[in-house]
C-alpha positions in Angstrom: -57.8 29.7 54.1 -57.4 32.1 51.2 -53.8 31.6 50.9 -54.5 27.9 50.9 -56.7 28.3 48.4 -54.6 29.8 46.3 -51.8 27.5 46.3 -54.6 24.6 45.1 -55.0 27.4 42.0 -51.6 27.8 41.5 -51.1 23.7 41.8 -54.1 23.3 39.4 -52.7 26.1 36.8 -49.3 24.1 37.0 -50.9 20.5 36.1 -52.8 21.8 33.0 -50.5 23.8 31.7 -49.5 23.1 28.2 -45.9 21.1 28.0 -43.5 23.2 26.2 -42.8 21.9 22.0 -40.1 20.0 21.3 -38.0 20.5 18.3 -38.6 18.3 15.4 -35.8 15.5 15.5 -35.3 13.5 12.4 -32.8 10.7 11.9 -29.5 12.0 10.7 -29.5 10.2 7.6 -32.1 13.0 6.9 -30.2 16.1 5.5 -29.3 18.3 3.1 -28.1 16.9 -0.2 -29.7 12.9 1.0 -31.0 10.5 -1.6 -34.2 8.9 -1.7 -34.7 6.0 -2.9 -37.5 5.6 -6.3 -40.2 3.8 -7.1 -40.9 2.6 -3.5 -43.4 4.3 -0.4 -40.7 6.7 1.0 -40.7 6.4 4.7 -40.0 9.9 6.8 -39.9 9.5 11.0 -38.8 11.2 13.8 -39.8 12.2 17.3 -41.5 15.9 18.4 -43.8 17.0 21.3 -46.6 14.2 22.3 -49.7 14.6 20.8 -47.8 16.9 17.9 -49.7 16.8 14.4 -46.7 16.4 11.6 -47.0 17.4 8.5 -44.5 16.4 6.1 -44.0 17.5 2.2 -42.0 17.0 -1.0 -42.3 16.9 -4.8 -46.0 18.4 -4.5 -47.5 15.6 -1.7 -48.1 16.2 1.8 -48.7 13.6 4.3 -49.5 14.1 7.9 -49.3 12.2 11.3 -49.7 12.6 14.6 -46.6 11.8 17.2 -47.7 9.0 20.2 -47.6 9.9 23.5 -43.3 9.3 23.7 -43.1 11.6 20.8 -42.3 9.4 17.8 -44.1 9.9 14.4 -43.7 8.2 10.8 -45.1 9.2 7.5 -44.8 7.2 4.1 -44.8 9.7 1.3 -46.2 8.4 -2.0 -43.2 6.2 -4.3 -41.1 8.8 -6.9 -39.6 8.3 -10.1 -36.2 9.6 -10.3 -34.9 13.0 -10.7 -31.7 14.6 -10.4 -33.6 17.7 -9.9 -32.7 19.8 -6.1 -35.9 19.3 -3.9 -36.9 20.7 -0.5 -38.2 17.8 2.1 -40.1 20.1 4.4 -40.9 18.6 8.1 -43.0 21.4 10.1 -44.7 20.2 13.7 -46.0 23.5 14.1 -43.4 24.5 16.0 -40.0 24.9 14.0 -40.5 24.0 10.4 -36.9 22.4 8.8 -36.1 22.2 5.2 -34.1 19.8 4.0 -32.6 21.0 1.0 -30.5 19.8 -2.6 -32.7 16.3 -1.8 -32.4 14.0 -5.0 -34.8 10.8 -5.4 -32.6 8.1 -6.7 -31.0 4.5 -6.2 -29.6 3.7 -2.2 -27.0 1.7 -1.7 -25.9 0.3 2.2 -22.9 -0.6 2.1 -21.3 -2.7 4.9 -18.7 -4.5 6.2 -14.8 -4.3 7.6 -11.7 -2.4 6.3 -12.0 -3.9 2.4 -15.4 -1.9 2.2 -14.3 1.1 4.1 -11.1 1.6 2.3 -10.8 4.7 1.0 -9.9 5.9 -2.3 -7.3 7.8 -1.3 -5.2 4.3 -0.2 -6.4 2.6 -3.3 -4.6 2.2 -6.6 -4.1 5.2 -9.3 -5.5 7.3 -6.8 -4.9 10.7 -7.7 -6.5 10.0 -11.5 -9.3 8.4 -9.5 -9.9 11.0 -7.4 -9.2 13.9 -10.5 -11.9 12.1 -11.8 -14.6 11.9 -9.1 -16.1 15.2 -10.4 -20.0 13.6 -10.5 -22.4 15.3 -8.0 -25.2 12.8 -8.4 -23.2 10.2 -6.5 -23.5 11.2 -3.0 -21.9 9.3 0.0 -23.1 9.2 3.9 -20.3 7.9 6.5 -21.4 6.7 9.9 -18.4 7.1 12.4 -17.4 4.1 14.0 -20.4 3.8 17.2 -21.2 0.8 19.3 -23.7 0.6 21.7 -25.4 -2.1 24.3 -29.2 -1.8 23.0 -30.5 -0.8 19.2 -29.8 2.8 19.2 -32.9 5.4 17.6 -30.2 7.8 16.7 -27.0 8.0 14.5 -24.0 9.2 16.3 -22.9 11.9 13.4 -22.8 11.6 9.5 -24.0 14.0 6.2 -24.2 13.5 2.8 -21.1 14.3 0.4 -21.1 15.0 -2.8 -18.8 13.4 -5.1 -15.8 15.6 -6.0 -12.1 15.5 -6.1 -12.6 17.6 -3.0 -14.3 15.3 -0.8 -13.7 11.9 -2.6 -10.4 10.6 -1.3 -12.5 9.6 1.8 -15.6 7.8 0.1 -15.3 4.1 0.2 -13.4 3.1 -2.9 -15.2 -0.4 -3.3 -18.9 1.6 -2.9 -17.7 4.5 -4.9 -16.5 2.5 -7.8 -19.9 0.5 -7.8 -21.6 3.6 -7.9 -19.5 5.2 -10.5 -20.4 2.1 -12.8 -24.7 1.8 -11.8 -24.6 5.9 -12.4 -23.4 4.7 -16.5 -25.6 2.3 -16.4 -28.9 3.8 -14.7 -28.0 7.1 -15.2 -30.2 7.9 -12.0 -28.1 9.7 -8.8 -26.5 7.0 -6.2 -26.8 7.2 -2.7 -23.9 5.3 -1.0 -24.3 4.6 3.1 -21.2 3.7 4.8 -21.6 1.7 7.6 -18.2 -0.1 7.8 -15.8 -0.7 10.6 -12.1 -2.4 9.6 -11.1 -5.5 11.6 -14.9 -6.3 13.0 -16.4 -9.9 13.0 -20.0 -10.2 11.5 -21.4 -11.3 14.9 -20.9 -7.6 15.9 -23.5 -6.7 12.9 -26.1 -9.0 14.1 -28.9 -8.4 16.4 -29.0 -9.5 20.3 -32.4 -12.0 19.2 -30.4 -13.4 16.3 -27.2 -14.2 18.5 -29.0 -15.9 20.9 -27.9 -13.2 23.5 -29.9 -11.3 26.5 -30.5 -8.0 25.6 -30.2 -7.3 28.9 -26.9 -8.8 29.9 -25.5 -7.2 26.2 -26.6 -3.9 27.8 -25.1 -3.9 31.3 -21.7 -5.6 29.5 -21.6 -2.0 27.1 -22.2 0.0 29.8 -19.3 -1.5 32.0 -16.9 -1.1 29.2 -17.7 2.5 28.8 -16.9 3.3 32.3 -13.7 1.1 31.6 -13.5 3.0 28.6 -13.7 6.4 30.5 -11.4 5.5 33.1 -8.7 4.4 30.5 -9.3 7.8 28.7 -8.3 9.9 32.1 -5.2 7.5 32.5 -3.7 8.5 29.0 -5.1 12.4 29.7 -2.9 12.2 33.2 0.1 10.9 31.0 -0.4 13.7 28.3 -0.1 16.6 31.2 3.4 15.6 31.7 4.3 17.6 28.8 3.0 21.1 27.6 -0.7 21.0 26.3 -0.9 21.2 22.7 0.6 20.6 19.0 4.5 20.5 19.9 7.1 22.0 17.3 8.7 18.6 16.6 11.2 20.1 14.1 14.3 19.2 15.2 13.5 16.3 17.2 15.5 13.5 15.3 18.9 15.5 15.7 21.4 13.8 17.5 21.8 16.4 20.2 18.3 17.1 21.1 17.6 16.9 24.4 15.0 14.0 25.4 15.3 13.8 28.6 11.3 14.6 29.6 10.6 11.4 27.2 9.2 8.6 28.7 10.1 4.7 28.2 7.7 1.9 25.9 8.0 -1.1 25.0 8.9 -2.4 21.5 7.1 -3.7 19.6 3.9 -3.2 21.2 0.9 -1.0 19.9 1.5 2.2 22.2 -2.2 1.4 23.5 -1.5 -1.4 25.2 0.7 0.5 27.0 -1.6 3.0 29.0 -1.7 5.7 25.8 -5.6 4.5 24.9 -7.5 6.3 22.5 -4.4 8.4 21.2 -4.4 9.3 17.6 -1.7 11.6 15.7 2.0 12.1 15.5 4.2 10.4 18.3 8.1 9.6 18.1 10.1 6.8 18.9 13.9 6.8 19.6 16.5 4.0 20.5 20.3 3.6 19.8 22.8 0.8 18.2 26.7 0.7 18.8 28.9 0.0 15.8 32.6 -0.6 15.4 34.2 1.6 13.0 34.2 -1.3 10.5 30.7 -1.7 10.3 30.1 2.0 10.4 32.2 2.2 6.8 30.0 -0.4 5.5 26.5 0.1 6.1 23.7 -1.3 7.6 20.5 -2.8 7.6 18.1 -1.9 9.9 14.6 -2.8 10.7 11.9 -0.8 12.4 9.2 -2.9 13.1 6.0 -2.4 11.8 3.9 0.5 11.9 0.8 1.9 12.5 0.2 4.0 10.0 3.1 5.9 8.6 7.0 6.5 9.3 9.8 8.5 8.6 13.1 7.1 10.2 16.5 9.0 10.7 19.3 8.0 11.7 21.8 10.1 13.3 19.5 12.8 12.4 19.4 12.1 8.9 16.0 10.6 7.1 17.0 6.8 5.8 13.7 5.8 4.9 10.0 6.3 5.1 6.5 4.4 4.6 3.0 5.7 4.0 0.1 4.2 4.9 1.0 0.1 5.4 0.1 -0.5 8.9 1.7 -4.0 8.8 4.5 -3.7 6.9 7.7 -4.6 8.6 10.0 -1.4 7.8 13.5 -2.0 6.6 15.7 0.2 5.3 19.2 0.5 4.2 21.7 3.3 6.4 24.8 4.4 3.7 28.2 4.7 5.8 28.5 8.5 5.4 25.0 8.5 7.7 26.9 5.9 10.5 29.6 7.0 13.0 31.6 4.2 15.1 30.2 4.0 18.8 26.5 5.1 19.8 24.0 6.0 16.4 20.8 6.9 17.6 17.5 6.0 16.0 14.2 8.4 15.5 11.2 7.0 14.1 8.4 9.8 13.6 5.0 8.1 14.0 1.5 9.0 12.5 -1.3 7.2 13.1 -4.9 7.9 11.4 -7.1 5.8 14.1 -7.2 2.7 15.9 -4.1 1.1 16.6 -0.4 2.9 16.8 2.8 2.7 17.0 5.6 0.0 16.2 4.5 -3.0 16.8 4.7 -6.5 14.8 7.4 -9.4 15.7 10.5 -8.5 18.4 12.9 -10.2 15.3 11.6 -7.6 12.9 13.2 -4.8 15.0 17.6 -5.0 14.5 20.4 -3.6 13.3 22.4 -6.0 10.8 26.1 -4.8 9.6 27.7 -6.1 6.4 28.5 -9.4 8.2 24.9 -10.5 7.6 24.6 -11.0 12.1 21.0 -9.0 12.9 21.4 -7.3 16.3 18.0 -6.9 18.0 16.5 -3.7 18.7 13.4 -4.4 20.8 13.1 -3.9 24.4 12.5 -0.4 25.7 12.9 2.7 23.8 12.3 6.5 24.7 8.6 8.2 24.0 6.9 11.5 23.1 3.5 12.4 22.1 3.7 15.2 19.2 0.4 16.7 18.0 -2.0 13.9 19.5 -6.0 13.6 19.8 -8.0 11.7 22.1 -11.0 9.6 20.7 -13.5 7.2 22.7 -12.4 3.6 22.6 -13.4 1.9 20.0 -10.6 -0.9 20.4 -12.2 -4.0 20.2 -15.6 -3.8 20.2 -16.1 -4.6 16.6 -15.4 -8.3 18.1 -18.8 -8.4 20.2 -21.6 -9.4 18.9 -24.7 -7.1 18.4 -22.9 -3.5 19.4 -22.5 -2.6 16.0 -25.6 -3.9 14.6 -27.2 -1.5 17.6 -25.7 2.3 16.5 -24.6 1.4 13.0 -27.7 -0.2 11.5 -30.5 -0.3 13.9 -30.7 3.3 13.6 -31.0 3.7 9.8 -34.1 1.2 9.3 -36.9 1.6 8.1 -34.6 3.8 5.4 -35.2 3.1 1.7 -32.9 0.8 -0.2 -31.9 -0.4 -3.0 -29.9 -2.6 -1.7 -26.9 -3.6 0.4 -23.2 -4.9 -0.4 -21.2 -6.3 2.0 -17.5 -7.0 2.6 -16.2 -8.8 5.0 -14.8 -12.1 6.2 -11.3 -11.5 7.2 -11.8 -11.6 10.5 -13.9 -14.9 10.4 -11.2 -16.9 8.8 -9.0 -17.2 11.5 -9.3 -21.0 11.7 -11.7 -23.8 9.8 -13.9 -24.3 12.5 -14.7 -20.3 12.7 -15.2 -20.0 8.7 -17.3 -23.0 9.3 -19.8 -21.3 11.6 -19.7 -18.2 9.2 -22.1 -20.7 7.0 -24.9 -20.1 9.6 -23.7 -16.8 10.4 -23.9 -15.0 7.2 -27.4 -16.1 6.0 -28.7 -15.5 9.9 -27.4 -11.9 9.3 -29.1 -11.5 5.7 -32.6 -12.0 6.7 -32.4 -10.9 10.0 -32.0 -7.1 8.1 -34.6 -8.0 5.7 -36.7 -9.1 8.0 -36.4 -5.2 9.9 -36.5 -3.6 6.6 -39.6 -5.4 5.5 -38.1 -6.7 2.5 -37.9 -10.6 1.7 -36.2 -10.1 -1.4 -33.7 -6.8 -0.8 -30.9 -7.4 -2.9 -27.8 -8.7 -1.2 -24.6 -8.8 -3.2 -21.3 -9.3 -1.1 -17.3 -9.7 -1.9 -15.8 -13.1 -1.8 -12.3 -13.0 0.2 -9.4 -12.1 -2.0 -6.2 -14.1 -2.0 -3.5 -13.6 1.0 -1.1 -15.5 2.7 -2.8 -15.5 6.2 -0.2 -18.6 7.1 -3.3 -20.3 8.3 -3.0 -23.1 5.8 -2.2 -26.5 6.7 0.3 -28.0 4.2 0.8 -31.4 3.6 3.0 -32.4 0.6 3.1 -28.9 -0.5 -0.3 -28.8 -1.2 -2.8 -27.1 1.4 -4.5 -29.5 3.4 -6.9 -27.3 5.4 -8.0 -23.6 4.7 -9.9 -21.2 6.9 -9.8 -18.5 4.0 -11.1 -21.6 1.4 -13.6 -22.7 4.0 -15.2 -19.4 4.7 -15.1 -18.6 0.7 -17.0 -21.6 0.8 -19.4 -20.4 3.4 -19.7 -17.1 1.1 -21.0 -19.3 -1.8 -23.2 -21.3 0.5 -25.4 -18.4 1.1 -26.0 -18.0 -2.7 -28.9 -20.1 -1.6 -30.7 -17.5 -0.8 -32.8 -15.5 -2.5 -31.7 -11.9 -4.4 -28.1 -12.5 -4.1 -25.2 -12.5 -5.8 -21.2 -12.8 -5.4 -18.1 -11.4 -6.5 -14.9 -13.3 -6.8 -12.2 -11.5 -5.8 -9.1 -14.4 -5.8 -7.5 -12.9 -9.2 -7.1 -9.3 -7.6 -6.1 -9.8 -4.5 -2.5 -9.3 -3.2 -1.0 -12.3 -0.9 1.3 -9.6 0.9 -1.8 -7.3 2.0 -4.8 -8.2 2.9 -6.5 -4.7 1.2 -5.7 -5.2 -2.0 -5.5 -1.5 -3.9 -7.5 -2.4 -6.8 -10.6 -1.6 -5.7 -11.6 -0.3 -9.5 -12.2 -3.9 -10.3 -14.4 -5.0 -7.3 -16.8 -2.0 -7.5 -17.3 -2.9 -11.3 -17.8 -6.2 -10.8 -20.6 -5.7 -7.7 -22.0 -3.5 -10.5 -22.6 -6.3 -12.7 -23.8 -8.4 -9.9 -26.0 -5.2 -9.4 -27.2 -4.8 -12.9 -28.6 -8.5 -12.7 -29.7 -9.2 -9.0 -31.0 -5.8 -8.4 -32.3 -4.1 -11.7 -33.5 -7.2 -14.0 -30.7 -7.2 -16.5 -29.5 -10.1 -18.7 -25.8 -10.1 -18.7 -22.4 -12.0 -17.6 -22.1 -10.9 -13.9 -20.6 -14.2 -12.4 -17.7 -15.9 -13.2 -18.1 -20.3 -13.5 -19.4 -22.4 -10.5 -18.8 -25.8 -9.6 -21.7 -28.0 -10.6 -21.0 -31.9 -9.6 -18.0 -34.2 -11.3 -17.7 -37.7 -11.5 -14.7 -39.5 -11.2 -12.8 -42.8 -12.8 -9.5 -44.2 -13.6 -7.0 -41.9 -13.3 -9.3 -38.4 -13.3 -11.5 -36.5 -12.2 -14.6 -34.9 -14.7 -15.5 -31.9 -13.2 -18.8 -30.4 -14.6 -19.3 -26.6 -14.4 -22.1 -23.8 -15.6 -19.7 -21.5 -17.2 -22.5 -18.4 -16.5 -21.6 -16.6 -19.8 -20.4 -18.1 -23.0 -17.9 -20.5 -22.6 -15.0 -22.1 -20.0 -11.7 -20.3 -20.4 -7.9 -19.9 -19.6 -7.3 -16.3 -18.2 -4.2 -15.7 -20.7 -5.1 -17.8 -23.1 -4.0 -21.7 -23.3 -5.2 -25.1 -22.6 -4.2 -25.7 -19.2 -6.1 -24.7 -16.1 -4.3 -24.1 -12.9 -5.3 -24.9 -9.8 -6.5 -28.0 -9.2 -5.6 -31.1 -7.3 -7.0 -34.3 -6.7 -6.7 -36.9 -3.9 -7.6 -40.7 -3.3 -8.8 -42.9 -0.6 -6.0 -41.6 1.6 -7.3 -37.9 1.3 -3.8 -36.2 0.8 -3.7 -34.0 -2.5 -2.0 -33.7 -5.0 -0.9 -30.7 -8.1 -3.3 -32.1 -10.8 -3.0 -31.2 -15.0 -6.2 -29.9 -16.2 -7.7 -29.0 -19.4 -11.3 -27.6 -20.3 -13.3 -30.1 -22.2 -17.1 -28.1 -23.5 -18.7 -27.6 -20.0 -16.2 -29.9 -17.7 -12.4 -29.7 -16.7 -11.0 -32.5 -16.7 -8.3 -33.1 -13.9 -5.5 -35.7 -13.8 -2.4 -36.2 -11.8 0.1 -38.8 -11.8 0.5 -39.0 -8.3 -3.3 -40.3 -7.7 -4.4 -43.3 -9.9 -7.8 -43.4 -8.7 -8.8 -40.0 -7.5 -12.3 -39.6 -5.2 -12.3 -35.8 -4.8 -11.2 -32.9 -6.6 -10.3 -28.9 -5.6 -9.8 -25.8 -7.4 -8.2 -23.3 -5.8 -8.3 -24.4 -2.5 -5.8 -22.4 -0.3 -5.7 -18.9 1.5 -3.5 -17.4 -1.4 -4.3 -19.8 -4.6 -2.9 -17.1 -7.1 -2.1 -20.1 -9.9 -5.8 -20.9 -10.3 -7.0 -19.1 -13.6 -10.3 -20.3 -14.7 -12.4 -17.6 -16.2 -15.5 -17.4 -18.6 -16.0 -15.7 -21.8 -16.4 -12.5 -19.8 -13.0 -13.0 -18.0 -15.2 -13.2 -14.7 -12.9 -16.1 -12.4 -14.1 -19.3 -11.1 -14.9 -19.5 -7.4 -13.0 -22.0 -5.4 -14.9 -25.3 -5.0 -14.3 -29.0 -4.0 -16.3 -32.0 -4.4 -15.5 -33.8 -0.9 -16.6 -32.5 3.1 -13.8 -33.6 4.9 
């Protein structure tokens, strides 16, 4: 009896026992050197032990809470002017106080979107004078790794603030960094920059399960089964890896003719080397093949092509370097071999590999791999060639699941609301414009995405300024008499300007800059200054020229086409100078276009052509790549493409 007894005590001791305190845990975006964002209720959250009383203070103000029974708490501290004063944001739950330190209260910036947003400065053009000059610590910039998830995620998966300097800048988003660069002239307040980018992803993958139309439930169970497909992929390539000694290898050497590569193992060419069991490998790998030449064509020279590759290359042949490429992941490599590098009979190939994340390897079209002599025959070099990992990491999978809807959405945005912003800019459409009938559905897409993360940030009215696609030759277009009949990348620039319908929004037209051989484009300088513009307006009241002219109606009679447009800042224009516009055509009944003459007339072009006597709709700059059209206004801001039919 008086053992029982005191096992009840014990039992009773146990169940009213207080439960040990929990840590403080604050969103990531909440660290040392962070932004906040002025003249708005600054919103600080987190989770600590149940019941927990939270106090939280900064610039003189302390406001308290209590966290709910699962932990969770959230103060609004009273709206700050700016400063570019250091200030501590002290959280203390009465447990473990934290200080957040070198905190700055200015102008937040999201900025989203695929590999035209992320883009570093580093890749972009004048680089190493852009990056000499990055040398202002008010602009500070916060990079969320690639993360995916099945369900809206509480928690980021890494990221901290940066300071700009030529230190760190190379790696800040060139597009958001520009931007920044310019609003810091203009506002002279500090700029936060949030990166939430991902290259290559479709905008269904930034928009919520609700949104989408999708169970939230069926989203979940689909994420968790790729993850365990995912983690069973990961041992595959770790089981591949053990073959060889663990570690950085000592490649040096490996492109001489004599080395001894007899542990390598076969791939095929061209092929990403992911898709053939090595998932989730980044670093340094090497390639090697051979080519037979009679003596003739070894005293003449050669041509030979390598593919394309993910990221970088240096090629040798015969163990001597013929060629290298930095940093163009789909460029096909050719380069020339001079006959004192060639011997008659076997010549062997090494192609030393680096890739930076995501894809590697040579991949691209079989025919861009060969070996063409002076007699202008290419020999083809695809098929299987001998492997070795270098100095290789492993990553988690990331592959493809910036093609899903919602995963993105869940760990790269869900997590930072209810965040202050000023704003968000957006980039991104490539991966929509793969045919007409996709760019179409981007119409319905983009502005579902829009208020979808106004709606979650409580804000109707958050400025939304976003990138119109640049030119490139996607070879999507449909041509018909030379002139492009159908255009995803036209239709979904269409779709872009469509959601200027919306409130608090603004676009940038890009088709002047861009480069029809790449799809990013290295001037980033321009975009970011442009967005600024858009910025200044949309976002911060201004009068100015931030928009370049926009189709308003036209009207059409005997032999042309009177095309009426609001030039948005003094006048119409030629970019160059003269009186002929580029870049339209017309059509008739029969709907087949035509190259059209042009000329600005006050506030209208008018557009004839020959070819089409009595025209019933007109286009400007209606094709992936239309690098002819030239509109501009007085600011030299370009025209976006238009036309005046739906068919």
């Amino acid at each position: 009896m008086k053992r029982m007894f005191a096992t009840v005590v014990v039992a009773c001791a146990c169940m009213f026992a207080p439960r040990p305190s929990l840590a403080v845990e604050l969103p990531r975006v909440f660290a040392d050197g962070m932004v906040l964002q002025r003249d708005q209720p600054i919103p600080v959250w987190g989770r600590s032990t149940p019941g927990a009383r939270v106090s939280v203070a900064f610039a003189g103000r302390t406001v308290r809470a209590r966290a709910g029974a699962d932990g969770s708490w959230r103060v609004d501290l009273p709206a700050q002017a700016a400063s570019a004063t250091p200030r501590t944001l002290r959280i203390d739950d009465g447990t473990a106080p934290r200080e957040l330190r070198d905190v700055l209260v200015g102008d937040v910036w999201l900025a989203s979107g695929q590999s035209n947003m992320e883009w570093p400065l580093a890749q972009s053009a004048n680089a190493e004078a852009e990056i000499a000059a990055a040398t202002d610590p008010l602009i500070r910039h916060f990079k969320i790794p690639k993360s995916w998830a099945g369900e809206p995620q509480w928690q980021l998966e890494g990221g901290e603030w940066v300071a700009s300097s030529p230190e760190a800048a190379g790696q800040f988003s060139a597009v958001a960094h520009f931007m920044a660069r310019a609003l810091r002239k203009s506002t002279g307040v500090p700029i936060g920059i949030v990166d939430s980018t991902w290259g290559g992803s479709r905008i269904e993958a930034w928009i919520d399960a609700a949104s989408l139309g999708l169970d939230p439930g069926a989203s979940s169970e689909s994420a968790r089964a790729a993850r365990e497909a995912d983690d069973r992929a990961l041992a595959e390539t770790r089981l591949k890896l053990a073959a060889w000694p663990a570690g950085p290898a000592d490649d040096r050497g490996w492109e001489a003719i004599g080395f001894d590569a007899s542990d390598w193992v076969s791939i095929p060419v061209p092929g990403l080397w992911e898709s053939s069991g090595w998932t989730g490998m980044d670093g340094v790998a090497w390639y090697r093949t051979t080519f037979t030449l009679t003596a003739a064509e070894a005293k003449a020279g050669v041509l030979l092509g390598v593919g394309r590759i993910d990221d970088s290359d240096v090629t040798y042949v015969n163990g001597q370097r013929v060629g290298a490429t930095e940093q163009k992941y789909n460029l096909p490599r050719e380069y020339t071999v001079p006959a004192t590098v060639l011997r008659a009979g076997v010549n062997q190939v090494a192609v030393r590999v680096t890739d930076t994340g995501g894809g590697g390897g040579i991949h691209g079209e079989a025919a861009e791999l060969f070996v063409q002599p002076g007699d202008g025959t290419r020999r083809r070099l695809d098929g299987a060639w001998t492997f070795r990992a270098a100095d290789v990491t492993l990553s988690p999978v990331n592959d493809n699941k910036n093609q899903f809807g919602t995963l993105l959405y869940n760990a790269m945005i869900h997590p930072l609301q209810p965040y202050g912003l000023r704003g968000v800019i957006w980039y991104q459409g490539e991966s929509n414009a793969h045919s007409v009938e996709e760019a179409m559905r981007y119409r319905t897409q983009f502005p579902t995405m829009i208020r979808q993360w106004r709606r979650q940030w409580h804000a109707d009215e958050m400025p939304f300024l976003w990138v119109q696609l640049a030119s490139f030759v996607s070879g999507a277009d449909v041509p018909a008499t030379g002139i492009a009949q159908s255009s995803p990348w036209a239709t979904l620039r269409e779709s872009q300007s469509a959601t200027l319908s919306l409130p608090a929004t603004a676009q940038v037209v890009t088709i002047d800059i861009g480069d029809g051989a790449d799809i990013h484009p290295r001037n980033k300088q321009d975009v970011g200054k442009r967005l600024a513009l858009a910025a200044r307006h949309v976002a911060y009241g201004e009068s100015l020229a931030f928009s370049g002219p926009t189709f308003v109606g036209a009207a059409f009679g005997p032999g042309n086409a009177s095309v009426r447009m609001a030039a948005n800042a003094g006048a119409l224009a030629v970019r160059g100078g003269g009186p002929d516009v580029q870049g339209f055509v017309l059509a008739g009944s029969d709907r087949v276009f035509h190259a059209a003459q042009a000329r600005i007339d006050g506030d209208r072009v008018v557009v004839r052509s020959d070819a089409v006597p009595s025209p019933v709709a007109v286009r400007y700059a209606w094709s992936d790549n239309p690098v002819d059209a030239d509109l501009v206004n007085d600011a030299d801001l370009p025209a976006s493409p238009f036309r005046s039919d739906d068919w």
